[in-house]
Wavefront OBJ file of the C-alpha trace (Angstrom):
o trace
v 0.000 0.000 0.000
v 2.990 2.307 1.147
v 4.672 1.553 -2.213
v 1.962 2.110 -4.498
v 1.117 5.566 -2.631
v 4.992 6.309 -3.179
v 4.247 5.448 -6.964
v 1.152 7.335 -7.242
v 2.996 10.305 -5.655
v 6.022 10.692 -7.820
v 4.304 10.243 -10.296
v 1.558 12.812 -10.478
v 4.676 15.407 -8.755
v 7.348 17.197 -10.794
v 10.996 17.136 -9.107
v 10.318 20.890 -8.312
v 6.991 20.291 -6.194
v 8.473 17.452 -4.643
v 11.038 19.359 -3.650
v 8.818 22.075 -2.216
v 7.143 19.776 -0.284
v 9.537 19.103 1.078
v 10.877 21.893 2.556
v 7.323 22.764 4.124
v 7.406 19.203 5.711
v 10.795 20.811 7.197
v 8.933 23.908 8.287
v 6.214 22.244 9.696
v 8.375 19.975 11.784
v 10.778 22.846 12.957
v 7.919 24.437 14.678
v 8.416 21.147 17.349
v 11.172 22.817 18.691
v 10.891 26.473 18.569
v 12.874 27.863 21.276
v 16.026 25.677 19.571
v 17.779 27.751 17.049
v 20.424 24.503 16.494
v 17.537 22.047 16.087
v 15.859 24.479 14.061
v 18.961 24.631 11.458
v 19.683 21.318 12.116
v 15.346 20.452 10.622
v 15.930 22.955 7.878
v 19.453 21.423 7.171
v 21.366 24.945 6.847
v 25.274 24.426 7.175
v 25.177 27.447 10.059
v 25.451 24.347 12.319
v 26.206 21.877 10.086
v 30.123 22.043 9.317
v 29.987 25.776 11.054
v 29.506 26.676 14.875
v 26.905 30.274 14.479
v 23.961 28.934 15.593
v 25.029 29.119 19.460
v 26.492 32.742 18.648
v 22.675 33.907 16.591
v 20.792 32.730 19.574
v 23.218 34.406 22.027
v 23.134 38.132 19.990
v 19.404 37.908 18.098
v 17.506 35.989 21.027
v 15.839 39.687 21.924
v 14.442 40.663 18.501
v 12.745 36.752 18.432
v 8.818 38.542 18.973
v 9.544 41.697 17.505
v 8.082 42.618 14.212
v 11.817 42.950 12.589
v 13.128 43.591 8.712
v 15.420 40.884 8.521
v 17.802 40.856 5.228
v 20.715 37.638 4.356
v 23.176 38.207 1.543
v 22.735 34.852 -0.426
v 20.432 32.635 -0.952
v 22.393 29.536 -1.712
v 21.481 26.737 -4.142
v 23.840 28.651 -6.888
v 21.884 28.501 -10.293
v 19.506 26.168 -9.665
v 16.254 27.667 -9.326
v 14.503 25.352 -6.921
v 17.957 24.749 -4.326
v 18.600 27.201 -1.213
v 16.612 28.731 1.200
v 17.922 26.643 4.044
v 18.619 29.607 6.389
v 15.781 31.649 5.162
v 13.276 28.886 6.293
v 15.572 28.932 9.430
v 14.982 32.543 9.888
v 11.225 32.376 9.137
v 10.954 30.012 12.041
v 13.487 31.427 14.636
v 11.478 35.303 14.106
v 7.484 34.627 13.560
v 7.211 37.676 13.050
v 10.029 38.937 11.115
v 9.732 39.967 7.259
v 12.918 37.902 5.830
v 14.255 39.378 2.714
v 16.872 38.095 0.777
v 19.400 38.925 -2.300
v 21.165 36.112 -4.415
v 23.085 37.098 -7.777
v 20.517 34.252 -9.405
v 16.819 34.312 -10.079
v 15.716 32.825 -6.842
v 11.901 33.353 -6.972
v 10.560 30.222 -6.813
v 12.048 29.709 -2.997
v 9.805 32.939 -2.050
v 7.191 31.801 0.901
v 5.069 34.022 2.755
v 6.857 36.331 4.663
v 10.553 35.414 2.788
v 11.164 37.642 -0.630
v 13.700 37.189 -2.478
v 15.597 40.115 -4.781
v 17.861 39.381 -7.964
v 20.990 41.110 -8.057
v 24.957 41.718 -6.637
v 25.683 42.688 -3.184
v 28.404 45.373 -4.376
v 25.622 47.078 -7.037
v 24.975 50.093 -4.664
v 22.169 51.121 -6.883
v 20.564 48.095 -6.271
v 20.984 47.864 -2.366
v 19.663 51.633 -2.260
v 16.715 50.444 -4.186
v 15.912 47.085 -2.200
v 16.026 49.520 1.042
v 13.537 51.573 -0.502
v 11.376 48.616 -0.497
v 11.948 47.119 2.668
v 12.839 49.614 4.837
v 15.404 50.184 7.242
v 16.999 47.122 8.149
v 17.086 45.507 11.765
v 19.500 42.436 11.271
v 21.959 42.243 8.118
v 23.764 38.656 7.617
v 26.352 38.844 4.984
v 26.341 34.732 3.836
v 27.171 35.833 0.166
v 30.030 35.869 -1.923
v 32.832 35.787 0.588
v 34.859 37.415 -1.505
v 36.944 39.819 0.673
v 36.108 42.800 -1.591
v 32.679 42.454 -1.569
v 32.427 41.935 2.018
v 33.902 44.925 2.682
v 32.007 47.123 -0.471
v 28.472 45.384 0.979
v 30.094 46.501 4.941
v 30.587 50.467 3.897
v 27.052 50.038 1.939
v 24.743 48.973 4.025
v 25.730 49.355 7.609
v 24.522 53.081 7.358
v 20.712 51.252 6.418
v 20.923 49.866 9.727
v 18.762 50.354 12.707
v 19.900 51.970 15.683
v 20.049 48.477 18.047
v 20.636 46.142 15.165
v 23.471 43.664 14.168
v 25.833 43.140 11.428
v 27.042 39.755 11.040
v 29.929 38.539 8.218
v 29.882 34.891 7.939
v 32.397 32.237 6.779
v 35.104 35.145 7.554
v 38.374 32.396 6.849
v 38.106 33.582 3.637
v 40.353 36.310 4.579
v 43.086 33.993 4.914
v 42.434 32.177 1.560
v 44.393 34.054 -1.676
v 41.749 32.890 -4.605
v 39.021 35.118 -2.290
v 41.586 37.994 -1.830
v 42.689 36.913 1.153
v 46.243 35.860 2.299
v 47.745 33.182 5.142
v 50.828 35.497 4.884
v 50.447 39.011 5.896
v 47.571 39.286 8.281
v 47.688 43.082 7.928
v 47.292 43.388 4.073
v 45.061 45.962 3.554
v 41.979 44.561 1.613
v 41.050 41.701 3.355
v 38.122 41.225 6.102
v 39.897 40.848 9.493
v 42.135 43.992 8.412
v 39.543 46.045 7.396
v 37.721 44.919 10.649
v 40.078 44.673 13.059
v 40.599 48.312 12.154
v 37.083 49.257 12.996
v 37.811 47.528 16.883
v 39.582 51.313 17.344
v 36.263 53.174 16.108
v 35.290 51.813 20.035
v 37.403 54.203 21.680
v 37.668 57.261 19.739
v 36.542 59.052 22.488
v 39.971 58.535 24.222
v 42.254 59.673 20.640
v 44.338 62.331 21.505
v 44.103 63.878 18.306
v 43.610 67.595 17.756
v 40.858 68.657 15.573
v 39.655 65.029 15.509
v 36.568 64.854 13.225
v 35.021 61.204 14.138
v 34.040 58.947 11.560
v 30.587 57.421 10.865
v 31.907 54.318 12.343
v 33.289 56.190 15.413
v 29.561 57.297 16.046
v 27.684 54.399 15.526
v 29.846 51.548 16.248
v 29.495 50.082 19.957
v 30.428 46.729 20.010
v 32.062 43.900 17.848
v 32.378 40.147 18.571
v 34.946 37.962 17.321
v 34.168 34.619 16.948
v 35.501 31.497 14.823
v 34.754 32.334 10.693
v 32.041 35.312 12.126
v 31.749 38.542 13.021
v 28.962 40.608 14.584
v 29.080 44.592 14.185
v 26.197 46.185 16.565
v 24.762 49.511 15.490
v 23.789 52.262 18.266
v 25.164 55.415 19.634
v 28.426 55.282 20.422
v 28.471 58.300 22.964
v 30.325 57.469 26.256
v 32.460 59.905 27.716
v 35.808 59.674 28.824
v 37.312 59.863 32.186
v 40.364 61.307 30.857
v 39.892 63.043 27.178
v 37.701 66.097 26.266
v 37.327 66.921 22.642
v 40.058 64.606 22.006
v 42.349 66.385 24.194
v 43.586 65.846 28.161
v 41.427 68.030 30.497
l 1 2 3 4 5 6 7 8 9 10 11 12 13 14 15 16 17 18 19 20 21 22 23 24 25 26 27 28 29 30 31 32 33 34 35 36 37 38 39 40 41 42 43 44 45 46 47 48 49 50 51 52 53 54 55 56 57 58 59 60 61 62 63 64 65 66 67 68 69 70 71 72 73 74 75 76 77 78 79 80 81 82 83 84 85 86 87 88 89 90 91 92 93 94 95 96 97 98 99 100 101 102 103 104 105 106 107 108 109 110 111 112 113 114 115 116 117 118 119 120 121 122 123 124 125 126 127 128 129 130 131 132 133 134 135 136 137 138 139 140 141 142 143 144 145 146 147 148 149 150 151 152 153 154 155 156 157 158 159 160 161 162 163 164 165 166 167 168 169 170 171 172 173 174 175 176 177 178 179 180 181 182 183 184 185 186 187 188 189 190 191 192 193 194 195 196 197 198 199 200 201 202 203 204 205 206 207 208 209 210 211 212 213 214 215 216 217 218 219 220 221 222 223 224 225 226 227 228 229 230 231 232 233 234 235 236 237 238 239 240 241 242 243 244 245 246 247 248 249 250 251 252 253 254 255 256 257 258
C-alpha cells in the first residue's frame, strides 16, 4: 500500500513540487522545537550548524528581537543557479522570528524559494544602486547577515554600503570570515595586515570603540566612530552592533587631556 502511494505520488509530482514539499514538511516539523535555534537549522538542514559553529552565537546576539516585528535581510540565498535549491537559512529565519519579514538577495533568479513572509531580490551585493533600491522597499533594516560571496572585496564594499541602512540596536554579522586567509578570495595566510582583506579592514574598525579617548587635535570622528558600539569575534564570524556610540571619557575632552 505504502509503495503504491509512493508510486502514485512521484508520479503525479514534478521534481520541483516534490522538492517544495519538502521543505514545508521541514517547516512544519521545525515548529516542534521552537525555542532551539540549532535544532531548528539542524530540521531545515542549513550548514550554520552543520560544518559551522553560528547557531550558538545567533541565539546568544538575536535571542531579543525573536517577537519583535523585525526587517530581517541575508546576503545569499544559496542553491547557486539552480532555481529550486537554497533557502535553508531563510526557512531557518522564518521560524526562529514569527514575526520577522525575511528578505533576501542572491546574484541568481531565486523566486521560486519565495514563501510568505521570505522575498527574495535578484541582483549583486556590491551594485549600490541596487541595495539603495531594495532599502527603498523594505525599509530600514534591523539584522543584516552577509552569507554571500565571501569574496573579501565584496564583504567589505556590501560593509561600507549597508551598515549606514541599519537600525539603531541592530546587528551586522559577516559569515564564513576564513576567507580572509584564503588568496583565490583575496585573502592571504601570509600578511595578516594586508590591507583589503576582512579581518584587516575589521580589526581596524575595533579602534572606532574608543575614539573618544584619541588624543588627536581637531579630531573629526568617523561614521563608524559614532555608531559603532560593540564587535564580537568569533571562529569564521563577526557581529558589528549599530547604536550610539556616545560614552564619555574619564580622561579626554574633545580629544584632548582636560
Amino acid at each position: 500500500m505504502i509503495k503504491t502511494l509512493k508510486k502514485i505520488y512521484k508520479n503525479n509530482t514534478s521534481y520541483n513540487q516534490r522538492i517544495l514539499i519538502k521543505y514545508k514538511i521541514r517547516s512544519f516539523i521545525a515548529y516542534f522545537y521552537f525555542f532551539d535555534l540549532n535544532k531548528i537549522a539542524s530540521i531545515h538542514r542549513t550548514d550554520k550548524n552543520r560544518g559551522h559553529f553560528y547557531t550558538q552565537h545567533y541565539h546568544h546576539h538575536f535571542k531579543s528581537f525573536r517577537f519583535k516585528k523585525i526587517n530581517f535581510l541575508e546576503i545569499g540565498v544559496g542553491g547557486y543557479d539552480n532555481e529550486i535549491i537554497g533557502g535553508h537559512s531563510l526557512r531557518m529565519w522564518k521560524t526562529y522570528f514569527p514575526f520577522a519579514k525575511i528578505f533576501s538577495i542572491d546574484i541568481f533568479d531565486k523566486s521560486k524559494l519565495e514563501e510568505k513572509r521570505i522575498k527574495i531580490f535578484k541582483g549583486s551585493q556590491i551594485d549600490k544602486e541596487f541595495l539603495n533600491l531594495l532599502i527603498d522597499t523594505t525599509g530600514e533594516l534591523d539584522l543584516i547577515v552577509d552569507d554571500g560571496s565571501h569574496i573579501n572585496s565584496h564583504v567589505i564594499e556590501t560593509f561600507k554600503i549597508l551598515f549606514s541602512k541599519l537600525k539603531i540596536g541592530g546587528y551586522y554579522v559577516i559569515e564564513d570570515t576564513q576567507t580572509s586567509y584564503w588568496e583565490e578570495y583575496g585573502g592571504t595566510s601570509e600578511e595578516f595586515n594586508k590591507d583589503g582583506t576582512i579581518y584587516k579592514y575589521f580589526k581596524d574598525k575595533v579602534d572606532c570603540l574608543n575614539a573618544e579617548e584619541f588624543i588627536i587635535k581637531n579630531y573629526k570622528k568617523t561614521y563608524y566612530d559614532n555608531y559603532i558600539v560593540s564587535m564580537h569575534f568569533y571562529h569564521n564570524i563577526i557581529f558589528i552592533k549599530k547604536g550610539e556610540n556616545n560614552e564619555r571619557s574619564n580622561k579626554v575632552r574633545n580629544n584632548q587631556f582636560f
